[in-house]
Each structure stands twice: as structure tokens, then as C-alpha cells.
C-alpha positions in Angstrom: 152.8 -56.8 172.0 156.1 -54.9 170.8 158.1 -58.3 170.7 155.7 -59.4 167.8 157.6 -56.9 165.4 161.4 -58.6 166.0 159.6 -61.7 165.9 156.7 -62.3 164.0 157.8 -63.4 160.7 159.5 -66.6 162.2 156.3 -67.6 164.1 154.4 -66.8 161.7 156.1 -69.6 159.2 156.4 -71.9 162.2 160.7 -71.9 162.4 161.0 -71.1 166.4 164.9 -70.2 166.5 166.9 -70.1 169.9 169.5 -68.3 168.8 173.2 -69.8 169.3 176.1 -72.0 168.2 174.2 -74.0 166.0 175.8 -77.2 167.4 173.8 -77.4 169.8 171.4 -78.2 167.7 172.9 -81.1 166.4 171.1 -83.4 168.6 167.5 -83.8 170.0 168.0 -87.3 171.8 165.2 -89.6 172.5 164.1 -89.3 176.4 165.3 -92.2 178.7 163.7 -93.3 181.7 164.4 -90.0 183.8 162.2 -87.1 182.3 163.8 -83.8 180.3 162.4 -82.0 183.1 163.9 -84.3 185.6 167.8 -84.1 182.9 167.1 -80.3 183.4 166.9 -79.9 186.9 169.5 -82.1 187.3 171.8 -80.2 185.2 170.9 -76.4 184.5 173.9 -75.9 183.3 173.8 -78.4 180.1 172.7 -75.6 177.2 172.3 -78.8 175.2 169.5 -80.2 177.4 167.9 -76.9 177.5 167.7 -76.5 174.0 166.5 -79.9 173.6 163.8 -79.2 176.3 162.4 -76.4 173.9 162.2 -77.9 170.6 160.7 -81.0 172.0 157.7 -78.3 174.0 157.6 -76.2 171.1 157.0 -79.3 169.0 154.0 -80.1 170.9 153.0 -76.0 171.2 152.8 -74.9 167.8 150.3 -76.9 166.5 147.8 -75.9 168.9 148.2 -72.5 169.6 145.6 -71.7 166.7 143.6 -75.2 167.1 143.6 -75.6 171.1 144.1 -72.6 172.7 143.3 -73.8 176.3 146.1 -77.4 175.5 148.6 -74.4 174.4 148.2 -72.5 177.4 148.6 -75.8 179.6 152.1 -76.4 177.6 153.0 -73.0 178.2 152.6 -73.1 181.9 154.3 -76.0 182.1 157.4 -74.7 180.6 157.1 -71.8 182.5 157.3 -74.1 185.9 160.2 -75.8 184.7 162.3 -72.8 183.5 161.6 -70.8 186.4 162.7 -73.6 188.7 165.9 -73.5 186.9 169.3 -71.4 188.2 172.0 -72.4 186.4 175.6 -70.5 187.6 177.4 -70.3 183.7 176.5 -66.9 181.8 176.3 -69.1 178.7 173.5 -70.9 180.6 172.0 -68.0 182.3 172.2 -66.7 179.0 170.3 -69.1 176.8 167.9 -69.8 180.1 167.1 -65.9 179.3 166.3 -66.2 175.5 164.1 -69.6 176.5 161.7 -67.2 179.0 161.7 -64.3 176.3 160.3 -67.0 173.6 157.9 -67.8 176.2 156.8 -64.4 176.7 156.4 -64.4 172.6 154.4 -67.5 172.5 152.4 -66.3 175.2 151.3 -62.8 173.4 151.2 -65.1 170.2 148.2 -67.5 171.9 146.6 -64.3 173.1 146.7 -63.1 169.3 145.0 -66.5 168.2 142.3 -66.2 170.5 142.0 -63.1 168.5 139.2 -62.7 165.8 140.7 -60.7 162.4 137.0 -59.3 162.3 136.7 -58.0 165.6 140.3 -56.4 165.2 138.9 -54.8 161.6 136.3 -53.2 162.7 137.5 -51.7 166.6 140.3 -50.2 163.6 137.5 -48.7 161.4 136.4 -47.2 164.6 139.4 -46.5 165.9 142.2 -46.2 163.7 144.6 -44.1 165.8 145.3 -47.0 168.3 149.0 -47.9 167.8 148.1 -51.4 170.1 145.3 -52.3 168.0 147.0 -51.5 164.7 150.0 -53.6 166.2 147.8 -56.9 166.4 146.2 -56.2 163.5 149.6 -56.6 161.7 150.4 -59.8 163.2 147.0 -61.2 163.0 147.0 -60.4 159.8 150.6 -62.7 159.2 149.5 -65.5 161.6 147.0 -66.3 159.1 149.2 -65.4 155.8 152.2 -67.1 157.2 151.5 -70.8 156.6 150.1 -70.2 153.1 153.0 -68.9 151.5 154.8 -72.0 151.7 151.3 -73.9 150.2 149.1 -71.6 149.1 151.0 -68.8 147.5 148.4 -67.6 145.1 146.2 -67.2 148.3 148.6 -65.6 150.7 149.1 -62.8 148.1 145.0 -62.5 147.6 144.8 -61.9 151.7 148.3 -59.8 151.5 146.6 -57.4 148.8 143.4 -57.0 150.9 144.9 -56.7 153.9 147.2 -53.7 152.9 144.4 -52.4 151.0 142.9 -52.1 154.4 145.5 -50.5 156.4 146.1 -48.0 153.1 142.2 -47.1 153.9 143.2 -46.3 157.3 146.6 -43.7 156.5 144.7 -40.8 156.3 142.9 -41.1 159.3 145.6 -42.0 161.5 146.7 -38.5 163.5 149.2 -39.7 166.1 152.5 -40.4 165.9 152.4 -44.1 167.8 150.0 -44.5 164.9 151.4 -43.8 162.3 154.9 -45.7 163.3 152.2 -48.9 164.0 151.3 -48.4 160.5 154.8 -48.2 159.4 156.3 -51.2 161.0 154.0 -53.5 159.1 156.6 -52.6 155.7 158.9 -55.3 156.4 157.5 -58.1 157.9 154.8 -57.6 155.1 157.8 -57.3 152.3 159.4 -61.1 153.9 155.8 -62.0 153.3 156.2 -61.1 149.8 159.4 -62.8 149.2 158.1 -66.1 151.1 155.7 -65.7 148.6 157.7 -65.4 145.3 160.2 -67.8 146.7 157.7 -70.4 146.7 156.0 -69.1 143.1 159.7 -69.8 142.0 159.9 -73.4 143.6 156.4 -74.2 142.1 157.6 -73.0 138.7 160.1 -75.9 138.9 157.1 -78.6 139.3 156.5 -80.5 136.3 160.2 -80.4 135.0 163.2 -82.9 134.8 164.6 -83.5 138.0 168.4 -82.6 137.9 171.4 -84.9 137.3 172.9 -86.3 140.8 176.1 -84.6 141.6 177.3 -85.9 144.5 181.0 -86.0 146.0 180.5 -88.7 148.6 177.9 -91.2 149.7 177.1 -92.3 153.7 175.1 -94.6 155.6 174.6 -96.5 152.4 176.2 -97.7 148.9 176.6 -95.0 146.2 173.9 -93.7 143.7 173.5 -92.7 140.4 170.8 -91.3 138.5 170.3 -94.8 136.4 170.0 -96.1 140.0 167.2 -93.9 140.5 165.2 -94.7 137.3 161.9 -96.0 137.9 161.8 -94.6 141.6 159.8 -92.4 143.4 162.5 -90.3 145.1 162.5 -87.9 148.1 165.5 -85.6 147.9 165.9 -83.8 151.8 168.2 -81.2 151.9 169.9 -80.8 155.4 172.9 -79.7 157.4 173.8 -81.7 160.7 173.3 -78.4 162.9 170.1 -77.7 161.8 167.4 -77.8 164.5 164.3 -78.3 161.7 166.2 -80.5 160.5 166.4 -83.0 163.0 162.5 -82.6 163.8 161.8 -83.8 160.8 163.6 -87.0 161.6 160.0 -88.9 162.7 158.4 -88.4 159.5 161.8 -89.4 157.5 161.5 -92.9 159.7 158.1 -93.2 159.0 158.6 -92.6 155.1 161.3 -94.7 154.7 159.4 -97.7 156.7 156.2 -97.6 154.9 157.3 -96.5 151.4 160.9 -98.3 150.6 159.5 -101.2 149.5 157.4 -99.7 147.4 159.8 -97.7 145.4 160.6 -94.5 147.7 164.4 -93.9 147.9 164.9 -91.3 150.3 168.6 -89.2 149.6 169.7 -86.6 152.5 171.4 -84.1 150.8 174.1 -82.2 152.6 177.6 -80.7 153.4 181.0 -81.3 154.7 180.9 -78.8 158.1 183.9 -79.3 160.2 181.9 -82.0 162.8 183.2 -84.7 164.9 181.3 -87.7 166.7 181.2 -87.3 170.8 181.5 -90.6 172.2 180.8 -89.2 176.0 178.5 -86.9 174.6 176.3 -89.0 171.8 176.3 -86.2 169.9 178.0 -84.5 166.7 180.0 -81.3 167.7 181.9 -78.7 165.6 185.6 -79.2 166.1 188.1 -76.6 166.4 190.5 -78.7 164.6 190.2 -79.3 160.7 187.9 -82.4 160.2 188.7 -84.9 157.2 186.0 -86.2 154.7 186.4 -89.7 156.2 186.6 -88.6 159.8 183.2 -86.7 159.1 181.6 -89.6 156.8 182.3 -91.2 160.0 180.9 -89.1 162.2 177.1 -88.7 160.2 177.2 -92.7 160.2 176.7 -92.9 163.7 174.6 -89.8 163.8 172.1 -91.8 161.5 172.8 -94.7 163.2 172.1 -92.4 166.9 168.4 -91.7 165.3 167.7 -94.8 163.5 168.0 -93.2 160.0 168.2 -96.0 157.2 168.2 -93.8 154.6 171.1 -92.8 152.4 173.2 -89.2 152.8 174.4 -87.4 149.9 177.3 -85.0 150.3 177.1 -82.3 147.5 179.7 -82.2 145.1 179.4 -78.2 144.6 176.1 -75.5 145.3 174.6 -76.5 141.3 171.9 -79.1 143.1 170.7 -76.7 145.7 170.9 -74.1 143.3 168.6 -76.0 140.9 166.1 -76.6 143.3 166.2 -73.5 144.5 167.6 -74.1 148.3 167.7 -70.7 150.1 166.4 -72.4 153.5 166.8 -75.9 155.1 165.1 -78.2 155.4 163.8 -78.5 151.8 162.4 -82.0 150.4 161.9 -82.2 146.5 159.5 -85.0 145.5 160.4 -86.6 142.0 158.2 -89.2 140.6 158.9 -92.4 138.7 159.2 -90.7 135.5 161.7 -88.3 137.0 159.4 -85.4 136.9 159.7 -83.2 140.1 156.2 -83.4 141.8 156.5 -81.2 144.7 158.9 -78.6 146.8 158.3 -77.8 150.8 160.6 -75.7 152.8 160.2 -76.1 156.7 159.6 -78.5 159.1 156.1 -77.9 160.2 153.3 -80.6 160.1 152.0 -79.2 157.1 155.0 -79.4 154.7 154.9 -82.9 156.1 151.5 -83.6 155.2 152.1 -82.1 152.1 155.3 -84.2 151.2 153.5 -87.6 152.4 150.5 -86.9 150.1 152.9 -86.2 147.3 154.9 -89.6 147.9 152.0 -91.5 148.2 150.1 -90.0 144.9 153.6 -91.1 142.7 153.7 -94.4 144.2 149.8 -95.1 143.6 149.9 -93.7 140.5 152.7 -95.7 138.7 151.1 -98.7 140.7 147.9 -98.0 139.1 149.8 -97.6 135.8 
């Protein structure tokens, strides 16, 4: 259970992170006839296969390690099968092959967690509060429930957060041994990013309701230019992204989706990004950071066939300076901003976990139906 206290705060918000160049996130391609698995074997050397092999399993993972324990565990024995099959002969491979298995490992003691009740774990502490493995999955118990509400339910997440700590405070003077009391004391900062999670979305909500912010954009791809009198009357979805942004890209499915079922009603969708030094790989299909210095044009060129690569209609935006972001309070990407025909931002989600999509959806649909109803 020690890995939960490197890495609980990024399950616990759903935002699974291989660490690495981020371009090799730039791409999570659609599977062909031959299987990933079948790509992988073929090739353990490709990181880029590799990396698209987990964020496609942990796609499908996530979502049911706390609603299908037994469908989790089946994922998660698949993917241990294929990576152990694997030995590639690079040390970047054998490298990134090494993080996969330890993320396994994680998810593994993170399903054991969910199968977990927070009561049961309560009151073996009341009974026994000096046991530093008990306290341990208390902790992250605690923040496997907490960690989904602070991007939602902030108000909430603080309630639980309170009581929680409340708790473990009645506990303090009871604890007598040393793996004890350090148990007790690692809960400080994953508990402390709880907090902030929770006043950075306080701050985002504080934003709902107001005027949404003057366009200031420098360039304009995969579709003719904008301005805000374009926008008037619209029901507009502003995504903030960055081409080697692994959340990003799975957030691709629902940005198709949106932009199928809602454009002719009124939904203009805008992609809002930045210049960042990538290039188009013709062998490849993929965008890839250059080493060499990358023109405007030669990268407006490069995110057209990007959209084009995953069947994005919708318009990118390149930021003129930070003032957009900075208004809407970007610290973390991706980050959709909902603005409603009167121009009136609705709502903010950071992430791309099913939630913050069902949460955006809901949003788009209530400004269209509501200025229909109008």
C-alpha cells in the first residue's frame, strides 16, 4: 500500500499519467484490423504503441474499479498478460514497459481499496489506531471517495474533508508508534492538494454566471476565423488543450459526438490552444516535437491534419497571449467553459473523466433547450 502515498492524488481525480516526453502522447490512433495487443507484440520496442495500449485499458479500467470490481480485475489481468509477454531490447522501452507494470501494481492495490468499506476501515481504527497499514488505507479511502467531488461537488468534498480529519485528529493521541504516527502524518499533503482541488474549483464556480471574455485569438485552424459578434446568439463550448496532452486526446469521442448532435442546433465548439514547436509525421501519422524551430504556418499545418487524423470538425483557436486562460482560470488541461446564448458562462470542468463529460453535455444541452424554449 506504500505506492498509494506517491500516487494517490492523481487516481484519486482520475488523470493516470505515464510519465515521459509528452509527445508521445500526441496520438492515440484508432485500432486497425490487427489488435493493439497484436501492434505490441509485434513491436515492443514502439513506446508510442505502448503508451497507446494504456490509455486505451485504462480508459476502459477506471470507470469500474469502484462500480465493477470483478470487470476491473478482468482488465487488469489482461494487461498484465500482455505486458508480461513483452521484452523489448531499448532502455527507453524497457524503461517505460517498467512504469506501465508499476501503474499496474497501483491500480491493483487501488481495486483492492474499492472493495474496501470506509466503515469497516473506521471502526478496525477506533479499535486499533496504532496500525500504520490500516491508517494508510484509511487515507486513501478516504480521497478515493473525495477525489471526484472536488471537481463537481466542492461544497461536499470539503464537508467529508472536515469530518474526515476530524476523525484521524480523534485518533493523534492514541497513536503510540512511530509507523503510526508517520501514517498519520503523510495524510498532510495529499489532504492539502485536496484542498486546493477544492478552492480551485470554488474559484472556477465563482466565474459562473458572469460575461464570458472577449476572444483573443492570434490564429485560427481547421476552420474560418471567429469573432465574438460571430459568436452572438450561440451556445459555445470553449476546450482548452495542448496537442501533447494525453486527456486531451481522450476527450476526442465526446468532442465528435458534441459537435455531431449539437452544431446545428447552435453549439460552436472552439479548441483553444498554443504554438509548441510540433511537426506533422507523414510515416508516422502523428504530430511530433521537432528539434528544429517550427513556423506558425508549418504548425497550423500540422494541427490540420491532426484534426483531420481524428475526424475533428471543429475550429482551433491559437491564443493570442495567457489573458483567456487566465480569465478562466486554466491551471490544468483539459478545461471546457460552457457559455450560453446570452454569453453568460454556464459551466467550468477540468479533466477528462466521464463525469466532467456528463457534466459538460448536460450543460450544453440545458443552454440549447432553454433558448429553444425561449
Amino acid at each position: 500500500m506504500n505506492r498509494f502515498l506517491t500516487l494517490a492524488y492523481l487516481v484519486a481525480i482520475a488523470l493516470p499519467i505515464l510519465a515521459g516526453n509528452p509527445a508521445v502522447y500526441a496520438q492515440v490512433a484508432t485500432l486497425e484490423a490487427q489488435t493493439i495487443e497484436e501492434r505490441l507484440a509485434a513491436d515492443p520496442n514502439d513506446t508510442e504503441i505502448l503508451n497507446e495500449y494504456m490509455m486505451g485499458q485504462l480508459r476502459k479500467l477506471l470507470p469500474k474499479i469502484n462500480t465493477s470490481p470483478d470487470d476491473a480485475q478482468t482488465i487488469l489481468d489482461s494487461m498484465n498478460v500482455t505486458l508480461g509477454a513483452l521484452e523489448p531490447t531499448t532502455e527507453e522501452a524497457k524503461q517505460l514497459l517498467g512504469r506501465a507494470q508499476d501503474a499496474i501494481g497501483f491500480y491493483e492495490d487501488q481495486l483492492e481499496l474499492a472493495r474496501v468499506s470506509l466503515d469497516d476501515l473506521k471502526d478496525k481504527l477506533t479499535e486499533n489506531p496504532d496500525d500504520a497499514s490500516l491508517l494508510s488505507m484509511f487515507v486513501q479511502k478516504s480521497m478515493q471517495q473525495l477525489g471526484p467531488l472536488t471537481g463537481s461537488q466542492p461544497d461536499q468534498a470539503e464537508q467529508m474533508l472536515a469530518a474526515t480529519e476530524e476523525f484521524l485528529d480523534s485518533l493523534k493521541d492514541r497513536i503510540e508508534s512511530e509507523e503510526g504516527k508517520q501514517a498519520l502524518a503523510a495524510k498532510d499533503r495529499p489532504f492539502a492538494q485536496l484542498r486546493n482541488a477544492i478552492e480551485r474549483t470554488k474559484r472556477l464556480d465563482a466565474i459562473v454566471g458572469s460575461d464570458a471574455a472577449p476572444l483573443n485569438i492570434k490564429d485560427w485552424v481547421n476552420g474560418t476565423p471567429l469573432t465574438d459578434e460571430d459568436l452572438q446568439g450561440k451556445v459555445v463550448l470553449l476546450d482548452f488543450w495542448a496537442i501533447w496532452c494525453g486527456p486531451c486526446i481522450a476527450t476526442f469521442p465526446h468532442l465528435r459526438e458534441w459537435q455531431e448532435q449539437y452544431a446545428d442546433k447552435g453549439l460552436v465548439i472552439i479548441g483553444v490552444t498554443n504554438y509548441y514547436n510540433f511537426v506533422w509525421d507523414e510515416a508516422s501519422q502523428r504530430a511530433t516535437r521537432s528539434t528544429e524551430k517550427v513556423s506558425p504556418e508549418q504548425e497550423q499545418e500540422m494541427l490540420v491534419k491532426f484534426a483531420e487524423h481524428h475526424e475533428l470538425e471543429h475550429r482551433f483557436a491559437i491564443a493570442e497571449d495567457g489573458s483567456l486562460a487566465e480569465f478562466y482560470g486554466v491551471s490544468g488541461i483539459p478545461h471546457a467553459v460552457v457559455i450560453d446564448r446570452e454569453g453568460k458562462v454556464q459551466l467550468m470542468r477540468v479533466g477528462s473523466g466521464e463525469a466532467a463529460a456528463k457534466d459538460i453535455e448536460q450543460a450544453i444541452k440545458k443552454a440549447i433547450t432553454e433558448s429553444e424554449e425561449a
